[in-house]
mmCIF file of the N, C-alpha and C atoms, coordinates in Angstrom:
data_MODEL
# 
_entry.id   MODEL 
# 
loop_
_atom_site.group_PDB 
_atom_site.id 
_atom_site.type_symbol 
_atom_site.label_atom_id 
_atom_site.label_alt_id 
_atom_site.label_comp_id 
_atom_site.label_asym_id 
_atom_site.label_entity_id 
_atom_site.label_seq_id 
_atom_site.pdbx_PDB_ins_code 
_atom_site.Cartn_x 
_atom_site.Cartn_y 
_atom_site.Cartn_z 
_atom_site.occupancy 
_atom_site.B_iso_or_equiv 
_atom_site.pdbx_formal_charge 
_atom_site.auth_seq_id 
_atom_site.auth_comp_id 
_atom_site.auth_asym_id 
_atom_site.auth_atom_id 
_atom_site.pdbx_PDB_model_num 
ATOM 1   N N  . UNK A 1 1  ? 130.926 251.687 160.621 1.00 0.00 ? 1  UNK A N  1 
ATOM 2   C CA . UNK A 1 1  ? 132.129 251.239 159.948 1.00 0.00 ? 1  UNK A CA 1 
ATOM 3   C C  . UNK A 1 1  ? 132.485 249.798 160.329 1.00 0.00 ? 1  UNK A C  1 
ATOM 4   N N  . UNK A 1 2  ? 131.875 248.873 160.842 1.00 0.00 ? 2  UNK A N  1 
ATOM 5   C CA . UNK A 1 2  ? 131.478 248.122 160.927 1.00 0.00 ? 2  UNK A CA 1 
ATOM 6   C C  . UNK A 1 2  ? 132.376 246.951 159.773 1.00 0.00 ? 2  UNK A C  1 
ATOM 7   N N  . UNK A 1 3  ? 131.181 247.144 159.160 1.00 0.00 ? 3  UNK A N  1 
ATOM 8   C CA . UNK A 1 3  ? 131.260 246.298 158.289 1.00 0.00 ? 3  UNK A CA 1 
ATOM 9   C C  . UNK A 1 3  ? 132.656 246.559 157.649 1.00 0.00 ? 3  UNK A C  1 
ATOM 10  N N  . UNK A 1 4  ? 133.229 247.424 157.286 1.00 0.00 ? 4  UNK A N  1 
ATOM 11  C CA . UNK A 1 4  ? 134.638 248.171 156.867 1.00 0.00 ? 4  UNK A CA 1 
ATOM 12  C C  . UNK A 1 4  ? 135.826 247.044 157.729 1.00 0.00 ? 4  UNK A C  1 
ATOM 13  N N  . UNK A 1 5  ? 135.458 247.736 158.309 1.00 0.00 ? 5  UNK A N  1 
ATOM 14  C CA . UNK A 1 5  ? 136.416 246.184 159.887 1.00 0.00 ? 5  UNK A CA 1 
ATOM 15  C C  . UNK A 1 5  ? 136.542 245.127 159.728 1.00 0.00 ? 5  UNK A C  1 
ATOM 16  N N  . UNK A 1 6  ? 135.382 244.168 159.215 1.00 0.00 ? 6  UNK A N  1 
ATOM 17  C CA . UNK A 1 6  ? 135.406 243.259 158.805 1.00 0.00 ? 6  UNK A CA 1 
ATOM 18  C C  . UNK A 1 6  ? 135.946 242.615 157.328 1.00 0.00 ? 6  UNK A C  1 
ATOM 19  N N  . UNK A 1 7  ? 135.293 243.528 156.422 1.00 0.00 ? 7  UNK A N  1 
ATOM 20  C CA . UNK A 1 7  ? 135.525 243.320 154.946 1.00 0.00 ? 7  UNK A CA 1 
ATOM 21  C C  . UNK A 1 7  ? 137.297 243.817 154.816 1.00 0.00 ? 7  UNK A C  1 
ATOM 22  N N  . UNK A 1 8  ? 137.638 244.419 155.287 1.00 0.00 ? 8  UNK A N  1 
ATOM 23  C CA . UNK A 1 8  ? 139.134 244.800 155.514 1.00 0.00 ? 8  UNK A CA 1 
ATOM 24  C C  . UNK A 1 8  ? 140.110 243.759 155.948 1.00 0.00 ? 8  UNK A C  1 
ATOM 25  N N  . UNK A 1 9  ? 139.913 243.394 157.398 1.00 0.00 ? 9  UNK A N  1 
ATOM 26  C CA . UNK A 1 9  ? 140.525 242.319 157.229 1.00 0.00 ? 9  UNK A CA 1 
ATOM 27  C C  . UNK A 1 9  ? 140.378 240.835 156.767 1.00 0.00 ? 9  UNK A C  1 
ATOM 28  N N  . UNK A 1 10 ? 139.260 240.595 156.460 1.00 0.00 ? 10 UNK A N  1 
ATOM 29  C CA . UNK A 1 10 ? 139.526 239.619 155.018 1.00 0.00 ? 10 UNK A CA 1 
ATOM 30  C C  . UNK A 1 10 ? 140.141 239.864 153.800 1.00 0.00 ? 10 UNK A C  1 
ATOM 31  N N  . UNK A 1 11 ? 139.984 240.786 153.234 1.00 0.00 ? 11 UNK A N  1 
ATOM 32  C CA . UNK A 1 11 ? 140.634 240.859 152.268 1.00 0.00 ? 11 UNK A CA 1 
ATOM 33  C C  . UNK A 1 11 ? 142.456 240.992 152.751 1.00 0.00 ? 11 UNK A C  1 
ATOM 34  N N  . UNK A 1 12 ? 142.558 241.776 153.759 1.00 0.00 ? 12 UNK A N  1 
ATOM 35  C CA . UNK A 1 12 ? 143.958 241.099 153.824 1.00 0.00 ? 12 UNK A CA 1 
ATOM 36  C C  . UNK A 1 12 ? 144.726 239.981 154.377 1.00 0.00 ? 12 UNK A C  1 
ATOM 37  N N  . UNK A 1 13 ? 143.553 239.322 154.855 1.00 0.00 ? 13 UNK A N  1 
ATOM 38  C CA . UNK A 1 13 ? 143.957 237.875 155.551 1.00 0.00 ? 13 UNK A CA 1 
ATOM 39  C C  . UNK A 1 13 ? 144.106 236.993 154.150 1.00 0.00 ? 13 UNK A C  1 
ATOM 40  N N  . UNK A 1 14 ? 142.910 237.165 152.939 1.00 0.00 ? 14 UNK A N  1 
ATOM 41  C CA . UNK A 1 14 ? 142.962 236.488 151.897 1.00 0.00 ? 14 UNK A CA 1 
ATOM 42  C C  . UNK A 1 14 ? 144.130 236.437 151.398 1.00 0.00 ? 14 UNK A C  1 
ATOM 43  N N  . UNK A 1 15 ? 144.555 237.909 150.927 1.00 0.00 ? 15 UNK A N  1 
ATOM 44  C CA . UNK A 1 15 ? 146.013 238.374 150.396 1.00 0.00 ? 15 UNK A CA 1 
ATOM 45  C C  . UNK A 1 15 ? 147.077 237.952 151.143 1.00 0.00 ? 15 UNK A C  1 
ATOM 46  N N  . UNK A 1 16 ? 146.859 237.234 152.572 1.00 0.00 ? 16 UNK A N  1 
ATOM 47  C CA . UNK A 1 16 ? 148.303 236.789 153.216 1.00 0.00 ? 16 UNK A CA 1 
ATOM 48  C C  . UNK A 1 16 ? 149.202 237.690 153.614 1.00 0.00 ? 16 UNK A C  1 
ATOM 49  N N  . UNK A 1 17 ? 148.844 239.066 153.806 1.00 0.00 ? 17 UNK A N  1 
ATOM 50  C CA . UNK A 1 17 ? 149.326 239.875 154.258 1.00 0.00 ? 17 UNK A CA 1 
ATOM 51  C C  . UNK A 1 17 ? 149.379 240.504 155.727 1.00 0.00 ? 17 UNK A C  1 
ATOM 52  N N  . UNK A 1 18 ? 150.826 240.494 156.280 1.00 0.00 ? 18 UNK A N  1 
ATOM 53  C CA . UNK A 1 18 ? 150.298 241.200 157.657 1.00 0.00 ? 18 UNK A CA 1 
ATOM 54  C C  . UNK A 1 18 ? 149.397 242.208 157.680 1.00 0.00 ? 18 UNK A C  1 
ATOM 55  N N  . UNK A 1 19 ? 149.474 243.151 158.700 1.00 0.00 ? 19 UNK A N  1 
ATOM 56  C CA . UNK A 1 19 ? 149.004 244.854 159.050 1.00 0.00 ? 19 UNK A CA 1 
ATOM 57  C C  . UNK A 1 19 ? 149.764 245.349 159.141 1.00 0.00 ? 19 UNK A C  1 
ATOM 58  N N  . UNK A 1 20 ? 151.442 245.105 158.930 1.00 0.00 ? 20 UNK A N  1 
ATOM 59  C CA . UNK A 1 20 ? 152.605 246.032 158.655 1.00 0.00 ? 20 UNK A CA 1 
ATOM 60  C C  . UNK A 1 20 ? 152.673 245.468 157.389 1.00 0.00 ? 20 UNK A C  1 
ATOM 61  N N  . UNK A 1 21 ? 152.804 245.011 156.423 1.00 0.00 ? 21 UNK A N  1 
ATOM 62  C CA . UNK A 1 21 ? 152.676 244.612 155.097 1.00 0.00 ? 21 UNK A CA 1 
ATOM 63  C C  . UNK A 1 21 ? 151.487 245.787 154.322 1.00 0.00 ? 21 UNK A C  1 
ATOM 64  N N  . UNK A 1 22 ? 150.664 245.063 154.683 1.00 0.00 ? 22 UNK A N  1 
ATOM 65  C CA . UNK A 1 22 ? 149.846 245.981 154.242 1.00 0.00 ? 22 UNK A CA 1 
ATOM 66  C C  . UNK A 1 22 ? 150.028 247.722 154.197 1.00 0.00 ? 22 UNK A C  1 
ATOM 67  N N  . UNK A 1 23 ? 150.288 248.010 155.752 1.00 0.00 ? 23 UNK A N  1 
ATOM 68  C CA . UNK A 1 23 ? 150.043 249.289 155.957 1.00 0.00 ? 23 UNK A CA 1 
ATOM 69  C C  . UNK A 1 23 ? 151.551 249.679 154.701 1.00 0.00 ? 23 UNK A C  1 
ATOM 70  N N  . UNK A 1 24 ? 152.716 249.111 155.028 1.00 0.00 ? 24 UNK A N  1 
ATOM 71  C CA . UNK A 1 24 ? 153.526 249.448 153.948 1.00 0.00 ? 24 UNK A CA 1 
ATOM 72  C C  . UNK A 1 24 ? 153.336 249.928 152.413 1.00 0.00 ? 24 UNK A C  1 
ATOM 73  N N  . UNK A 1 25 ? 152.736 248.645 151.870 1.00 0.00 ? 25 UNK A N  1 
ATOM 74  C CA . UNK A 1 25 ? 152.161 249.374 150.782 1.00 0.00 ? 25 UNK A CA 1 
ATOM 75  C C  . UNK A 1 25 ? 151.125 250.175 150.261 1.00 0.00 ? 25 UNK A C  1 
ATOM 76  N N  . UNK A 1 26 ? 150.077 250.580 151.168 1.00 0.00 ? 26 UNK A N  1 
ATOM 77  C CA . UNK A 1 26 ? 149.065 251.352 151.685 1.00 0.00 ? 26 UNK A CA 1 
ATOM 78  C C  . UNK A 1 26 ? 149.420 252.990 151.575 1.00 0.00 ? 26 UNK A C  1 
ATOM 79  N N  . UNK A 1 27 ? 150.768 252.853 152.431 1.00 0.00 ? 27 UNK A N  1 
ATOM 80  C CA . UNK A 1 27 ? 151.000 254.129 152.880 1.00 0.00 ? 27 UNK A CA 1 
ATOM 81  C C  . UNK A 1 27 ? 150.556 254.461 154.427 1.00 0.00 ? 27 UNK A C  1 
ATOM 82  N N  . UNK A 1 28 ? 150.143 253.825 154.929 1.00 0.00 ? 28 UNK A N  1 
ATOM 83  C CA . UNK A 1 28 ? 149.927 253.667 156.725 1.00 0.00 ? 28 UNK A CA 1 
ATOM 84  C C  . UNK A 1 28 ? 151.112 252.955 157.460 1.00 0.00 ? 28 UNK A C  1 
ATOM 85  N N  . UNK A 1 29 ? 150.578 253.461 158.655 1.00 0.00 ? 29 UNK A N  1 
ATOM 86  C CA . UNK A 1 29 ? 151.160 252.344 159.904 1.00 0.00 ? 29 UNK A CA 1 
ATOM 87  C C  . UNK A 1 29 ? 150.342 251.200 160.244 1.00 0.00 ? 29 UNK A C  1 
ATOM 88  N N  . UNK A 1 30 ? 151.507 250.531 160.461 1.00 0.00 ? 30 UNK A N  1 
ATOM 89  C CA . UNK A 1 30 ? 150.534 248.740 160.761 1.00 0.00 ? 30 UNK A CA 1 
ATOM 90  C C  . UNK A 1 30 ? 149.155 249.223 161.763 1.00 0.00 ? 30 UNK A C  1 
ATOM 91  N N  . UNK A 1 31 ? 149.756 250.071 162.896 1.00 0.00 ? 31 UNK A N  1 
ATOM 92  C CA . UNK A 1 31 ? 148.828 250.390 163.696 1.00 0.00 ? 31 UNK A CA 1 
ATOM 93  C C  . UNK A 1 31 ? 147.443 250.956 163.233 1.00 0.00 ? 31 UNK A C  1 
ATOM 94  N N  . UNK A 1 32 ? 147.575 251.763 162.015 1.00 0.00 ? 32 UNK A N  1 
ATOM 95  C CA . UNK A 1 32 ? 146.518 252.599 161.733 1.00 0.00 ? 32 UNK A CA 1 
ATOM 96  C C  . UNK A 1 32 ? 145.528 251.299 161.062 1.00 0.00 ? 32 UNK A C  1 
ATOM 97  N N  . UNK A 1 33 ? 145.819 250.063 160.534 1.00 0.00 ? 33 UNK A N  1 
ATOM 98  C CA . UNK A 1 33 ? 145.271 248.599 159.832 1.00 0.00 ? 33 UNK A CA 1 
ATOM 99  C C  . UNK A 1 33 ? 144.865 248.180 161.186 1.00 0.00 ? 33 UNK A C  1 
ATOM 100 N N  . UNK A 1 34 ? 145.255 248.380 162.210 1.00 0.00 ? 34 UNK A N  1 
ATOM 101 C CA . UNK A 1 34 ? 144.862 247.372 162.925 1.00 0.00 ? 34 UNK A CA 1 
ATOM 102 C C  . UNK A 1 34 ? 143.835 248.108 163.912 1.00 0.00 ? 34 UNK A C  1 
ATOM 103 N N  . UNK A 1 35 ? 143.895 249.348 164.179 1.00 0.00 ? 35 UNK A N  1 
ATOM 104 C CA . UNK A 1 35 ? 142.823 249.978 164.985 1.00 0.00 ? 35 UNK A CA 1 
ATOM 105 C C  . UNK A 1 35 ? 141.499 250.302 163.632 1.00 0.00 ? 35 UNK A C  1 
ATOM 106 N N  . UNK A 1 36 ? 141.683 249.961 162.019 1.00 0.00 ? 36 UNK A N  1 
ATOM 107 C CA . UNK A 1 36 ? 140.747 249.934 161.616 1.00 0.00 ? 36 UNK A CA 1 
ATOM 108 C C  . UNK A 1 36 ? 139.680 248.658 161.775 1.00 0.00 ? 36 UNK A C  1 
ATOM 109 N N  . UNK A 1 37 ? 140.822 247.781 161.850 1.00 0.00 ? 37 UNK A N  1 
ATOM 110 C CA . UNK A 1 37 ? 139.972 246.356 161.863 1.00 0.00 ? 37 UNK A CA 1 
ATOM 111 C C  . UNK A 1 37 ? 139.663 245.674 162.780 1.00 0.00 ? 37 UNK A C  1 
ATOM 112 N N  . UNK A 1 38 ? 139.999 246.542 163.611 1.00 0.00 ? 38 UNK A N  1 
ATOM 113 C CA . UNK A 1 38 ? 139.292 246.596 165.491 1.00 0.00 ? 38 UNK A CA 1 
ATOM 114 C C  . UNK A 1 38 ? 137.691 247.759 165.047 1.00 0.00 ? 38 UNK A C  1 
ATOM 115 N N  . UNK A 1 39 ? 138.150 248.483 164.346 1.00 0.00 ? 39 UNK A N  1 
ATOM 116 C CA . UNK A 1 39 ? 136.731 249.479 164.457 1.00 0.00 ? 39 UNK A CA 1 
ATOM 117 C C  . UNK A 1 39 ? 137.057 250.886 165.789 1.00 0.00 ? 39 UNK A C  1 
ATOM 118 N N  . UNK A 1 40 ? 138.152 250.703 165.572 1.00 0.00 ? 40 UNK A N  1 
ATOM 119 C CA . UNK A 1 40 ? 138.831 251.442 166.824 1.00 0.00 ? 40 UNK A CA 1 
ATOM 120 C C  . UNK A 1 40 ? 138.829 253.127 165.805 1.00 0.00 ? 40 UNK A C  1 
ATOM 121 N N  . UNK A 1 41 ? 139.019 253.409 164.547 1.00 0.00 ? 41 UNK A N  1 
ATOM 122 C CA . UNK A 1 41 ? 139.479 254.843 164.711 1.00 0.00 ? 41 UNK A CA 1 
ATOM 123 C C  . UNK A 1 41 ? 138.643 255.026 162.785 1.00 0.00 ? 41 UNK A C  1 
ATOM 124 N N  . UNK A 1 42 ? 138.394 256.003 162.569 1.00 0.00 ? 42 UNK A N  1 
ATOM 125 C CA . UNK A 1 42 ? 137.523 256.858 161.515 1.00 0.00 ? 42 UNK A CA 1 
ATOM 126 C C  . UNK A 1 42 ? 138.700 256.507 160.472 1.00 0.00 ? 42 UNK A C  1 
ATOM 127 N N  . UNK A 1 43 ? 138.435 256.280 159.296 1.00 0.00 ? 43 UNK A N  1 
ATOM 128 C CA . UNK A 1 43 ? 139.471 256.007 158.154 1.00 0.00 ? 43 UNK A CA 1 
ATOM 129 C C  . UNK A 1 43 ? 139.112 257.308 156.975 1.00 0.00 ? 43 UNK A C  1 
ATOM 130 N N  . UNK A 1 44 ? 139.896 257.919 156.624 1.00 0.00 ? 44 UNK A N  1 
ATOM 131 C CA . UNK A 1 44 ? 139.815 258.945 156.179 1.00 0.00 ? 44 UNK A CA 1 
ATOM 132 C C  . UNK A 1 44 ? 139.466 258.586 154.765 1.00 0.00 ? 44 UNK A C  1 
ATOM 133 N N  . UNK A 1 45 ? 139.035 259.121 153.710 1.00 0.00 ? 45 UNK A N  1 
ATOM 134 C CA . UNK A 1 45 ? 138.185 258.623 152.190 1.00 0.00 ? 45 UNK A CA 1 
ATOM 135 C C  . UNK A 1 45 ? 139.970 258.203 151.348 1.00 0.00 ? 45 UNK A C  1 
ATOM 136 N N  . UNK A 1 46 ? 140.422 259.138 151.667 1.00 0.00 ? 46 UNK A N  1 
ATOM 137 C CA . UNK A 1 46 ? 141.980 258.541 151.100 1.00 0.00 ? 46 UNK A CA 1 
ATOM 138 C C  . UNK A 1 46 ? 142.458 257.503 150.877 1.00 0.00 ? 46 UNK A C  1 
ATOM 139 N N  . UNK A 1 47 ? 142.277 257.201 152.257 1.00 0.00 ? 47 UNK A N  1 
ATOM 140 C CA . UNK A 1 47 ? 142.596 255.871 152.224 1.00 0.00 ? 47 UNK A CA 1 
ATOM 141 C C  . UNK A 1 47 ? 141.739 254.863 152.223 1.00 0.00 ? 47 UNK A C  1 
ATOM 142 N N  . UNK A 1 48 ? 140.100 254.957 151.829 1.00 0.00 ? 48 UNK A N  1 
ATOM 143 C CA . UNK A 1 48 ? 139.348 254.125 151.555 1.00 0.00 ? 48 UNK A CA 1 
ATOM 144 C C  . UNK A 1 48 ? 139.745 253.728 150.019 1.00 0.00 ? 48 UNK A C  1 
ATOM 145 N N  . UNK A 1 49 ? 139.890 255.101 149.345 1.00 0.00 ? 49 UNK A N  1 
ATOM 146 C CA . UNK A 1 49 ? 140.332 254.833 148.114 1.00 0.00 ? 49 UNK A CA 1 
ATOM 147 C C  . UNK A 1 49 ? 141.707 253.852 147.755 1.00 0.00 ? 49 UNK A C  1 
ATOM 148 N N  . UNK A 1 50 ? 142.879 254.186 148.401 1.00 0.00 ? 50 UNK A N  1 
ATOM 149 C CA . UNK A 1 50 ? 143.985 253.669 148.391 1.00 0.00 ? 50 UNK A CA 1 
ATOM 150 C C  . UNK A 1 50 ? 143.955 251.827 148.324 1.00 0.00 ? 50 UNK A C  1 
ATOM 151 N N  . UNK A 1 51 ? 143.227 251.824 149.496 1.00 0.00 ? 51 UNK A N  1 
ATOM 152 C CA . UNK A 1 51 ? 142.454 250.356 149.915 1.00 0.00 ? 51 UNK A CA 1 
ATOM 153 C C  . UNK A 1 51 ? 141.675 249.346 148.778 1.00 0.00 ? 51 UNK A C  1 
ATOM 154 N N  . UNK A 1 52 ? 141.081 250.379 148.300 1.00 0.00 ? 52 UNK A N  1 
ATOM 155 C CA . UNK A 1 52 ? 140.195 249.710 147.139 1.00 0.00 ? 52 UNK A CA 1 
ATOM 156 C C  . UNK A 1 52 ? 140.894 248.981 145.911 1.00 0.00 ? 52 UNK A C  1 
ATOM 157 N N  . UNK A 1 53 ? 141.410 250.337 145.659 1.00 0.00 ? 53 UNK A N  1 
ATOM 158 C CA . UNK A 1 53 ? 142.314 250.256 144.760 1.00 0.00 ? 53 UNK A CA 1 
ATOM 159 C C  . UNK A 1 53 ? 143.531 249.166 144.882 1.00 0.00 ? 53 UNK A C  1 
ATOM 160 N N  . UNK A 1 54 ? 144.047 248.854 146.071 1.00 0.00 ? 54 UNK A N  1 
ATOM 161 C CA . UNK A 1 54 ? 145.091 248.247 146.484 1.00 0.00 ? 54 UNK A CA 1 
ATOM 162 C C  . UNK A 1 54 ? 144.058 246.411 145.984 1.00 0.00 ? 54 UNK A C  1 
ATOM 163 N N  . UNK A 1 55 ? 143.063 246.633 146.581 1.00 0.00 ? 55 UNK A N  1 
ATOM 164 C CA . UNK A 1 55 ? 142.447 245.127 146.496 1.00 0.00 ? 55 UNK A CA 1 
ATOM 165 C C  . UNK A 1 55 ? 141.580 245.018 145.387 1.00 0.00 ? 55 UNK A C  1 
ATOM 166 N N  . UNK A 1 56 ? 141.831 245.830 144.686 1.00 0.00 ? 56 UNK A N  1 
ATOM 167 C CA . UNK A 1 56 ? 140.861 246.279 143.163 1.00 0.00 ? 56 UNK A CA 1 
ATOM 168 C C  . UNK A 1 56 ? 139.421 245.208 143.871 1.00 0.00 ? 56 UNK A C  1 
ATOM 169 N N  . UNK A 1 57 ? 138.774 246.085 144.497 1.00 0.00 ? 57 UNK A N  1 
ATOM 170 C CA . UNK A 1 57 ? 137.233 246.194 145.147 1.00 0.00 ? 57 UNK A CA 1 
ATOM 171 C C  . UNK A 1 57 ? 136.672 247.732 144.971 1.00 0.00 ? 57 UNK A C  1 
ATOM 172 N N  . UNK A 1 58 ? 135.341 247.677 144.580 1.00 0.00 ? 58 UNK A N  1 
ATOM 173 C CA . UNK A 1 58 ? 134.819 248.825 145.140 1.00 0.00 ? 58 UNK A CA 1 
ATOM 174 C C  . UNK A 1 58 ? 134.957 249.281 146.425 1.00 0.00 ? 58 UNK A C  1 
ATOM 175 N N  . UNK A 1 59 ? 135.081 250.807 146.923 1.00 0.00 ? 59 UNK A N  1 
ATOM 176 C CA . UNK A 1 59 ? 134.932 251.358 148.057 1.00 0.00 ? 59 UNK A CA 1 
ATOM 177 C C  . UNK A 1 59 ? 133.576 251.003 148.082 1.00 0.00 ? 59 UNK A C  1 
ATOM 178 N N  . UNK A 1 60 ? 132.337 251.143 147.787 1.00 0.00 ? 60 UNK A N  1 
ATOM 179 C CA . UNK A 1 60 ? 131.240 250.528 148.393 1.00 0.00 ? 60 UNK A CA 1 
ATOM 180 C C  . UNK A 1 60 ? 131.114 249.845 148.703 1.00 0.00 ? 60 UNK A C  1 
ATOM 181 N N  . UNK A 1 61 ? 131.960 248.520 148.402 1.00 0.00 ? 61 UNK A N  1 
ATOM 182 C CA . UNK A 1 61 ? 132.045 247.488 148.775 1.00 0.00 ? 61 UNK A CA 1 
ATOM 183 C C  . UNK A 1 61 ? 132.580 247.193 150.360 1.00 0.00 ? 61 UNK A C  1 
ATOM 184 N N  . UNK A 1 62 ? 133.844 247.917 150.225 1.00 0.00 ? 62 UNK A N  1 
ATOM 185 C CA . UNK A 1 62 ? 134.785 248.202 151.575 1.00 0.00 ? 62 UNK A CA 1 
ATOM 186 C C  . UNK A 1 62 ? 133.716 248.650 152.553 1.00 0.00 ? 62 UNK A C  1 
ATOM 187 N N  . UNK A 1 63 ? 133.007 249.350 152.156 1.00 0.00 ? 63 UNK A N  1 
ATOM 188 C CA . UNK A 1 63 ? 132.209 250.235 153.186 1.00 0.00 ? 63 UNK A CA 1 
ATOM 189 C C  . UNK A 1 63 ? 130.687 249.521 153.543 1.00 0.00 ? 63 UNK A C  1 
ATOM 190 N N  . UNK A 1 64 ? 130.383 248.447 152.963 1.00 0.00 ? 64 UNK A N  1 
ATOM 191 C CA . UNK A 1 64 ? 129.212 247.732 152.940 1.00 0.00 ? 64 UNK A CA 1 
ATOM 192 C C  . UNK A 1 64 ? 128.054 248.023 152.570 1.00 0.00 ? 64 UNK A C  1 
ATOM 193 N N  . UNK A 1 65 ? 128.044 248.831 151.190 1.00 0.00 ? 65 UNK A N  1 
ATOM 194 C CA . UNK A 1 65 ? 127.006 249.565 151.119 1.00 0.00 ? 65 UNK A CA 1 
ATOM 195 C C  . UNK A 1 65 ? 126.901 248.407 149.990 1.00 0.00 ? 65 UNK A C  1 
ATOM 196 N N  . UNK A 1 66 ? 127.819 247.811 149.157 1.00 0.00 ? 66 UNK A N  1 
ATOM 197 C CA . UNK A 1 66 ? 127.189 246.640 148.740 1.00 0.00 ? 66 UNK A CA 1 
ATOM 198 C C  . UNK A 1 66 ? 127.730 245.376 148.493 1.00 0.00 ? 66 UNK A C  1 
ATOM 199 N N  . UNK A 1 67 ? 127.391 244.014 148.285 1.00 0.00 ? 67 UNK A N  1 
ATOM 200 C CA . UNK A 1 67 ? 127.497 242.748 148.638 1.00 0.00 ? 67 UNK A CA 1 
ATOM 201 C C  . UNK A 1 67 ? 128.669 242.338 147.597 1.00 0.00 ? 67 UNK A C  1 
ATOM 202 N N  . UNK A 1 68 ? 128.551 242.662 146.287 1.00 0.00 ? 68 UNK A N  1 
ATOM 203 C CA . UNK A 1 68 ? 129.184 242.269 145.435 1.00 0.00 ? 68 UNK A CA 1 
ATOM 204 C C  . UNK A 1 68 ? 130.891 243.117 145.450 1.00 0.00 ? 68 UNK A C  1 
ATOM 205 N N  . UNK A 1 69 ? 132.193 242.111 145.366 1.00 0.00 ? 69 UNK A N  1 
ATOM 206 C CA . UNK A 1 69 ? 133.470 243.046 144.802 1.00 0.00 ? 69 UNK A CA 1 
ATOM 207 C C  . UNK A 1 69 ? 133.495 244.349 144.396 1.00 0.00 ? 69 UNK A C  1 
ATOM 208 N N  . UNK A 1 70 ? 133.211 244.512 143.169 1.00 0.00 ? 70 UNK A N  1 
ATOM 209 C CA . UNK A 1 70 ? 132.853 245.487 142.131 1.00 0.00 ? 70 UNK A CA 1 
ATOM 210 C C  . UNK A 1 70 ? 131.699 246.287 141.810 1.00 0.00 ? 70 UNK A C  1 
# 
C-alpha cells in the first residue's frame, strides 16, 4: 500500500487540502488520512472508493496498479 501513501497524499496536497479537510469530506478522521499516508494502517475498499471518487481518479490508480488518472 505503498504506493496508495504516496498517490494519496498528492492528490491532496494538489487539492490544497489539509488531512482534517479532507478526512471531513471523506467521511474520516484527519487521523485515519494521515496514518494512511504514513502507510501506518489498512484502508478499507470503502473508502478507497470514497477517495476516488472524491478525486475523480481510478481506485487502480489510488492503489498503483496503474500509471494513468483514469
Amino acid at each position: 500500500m505503498e504506493k496508495f501513501a504516496i498517490r494519496l497524499k498528492e492528490l491532496r496536497n494538489e487539492s490544497g487540502l489539509s488531512s482534517k479537510e479532507l478526512g471531513k469530506l471523506v467521511g474520516v478522521s484527519d487521523a485515519s488520512i494521515i496514518r494512511w499516508e504514513n502507510n501506518q494502517s489498512t484502508v478499507l475498499a470503502i473508502h478507497i472508493i470514497n477517495l476516488a471518487k472524491f478525486f475523480d481518479v481510478s481506485a487502480d490508480y489510488l492503489l498503483g496498479l496503474v500509471d494513468g488518472y483514469r
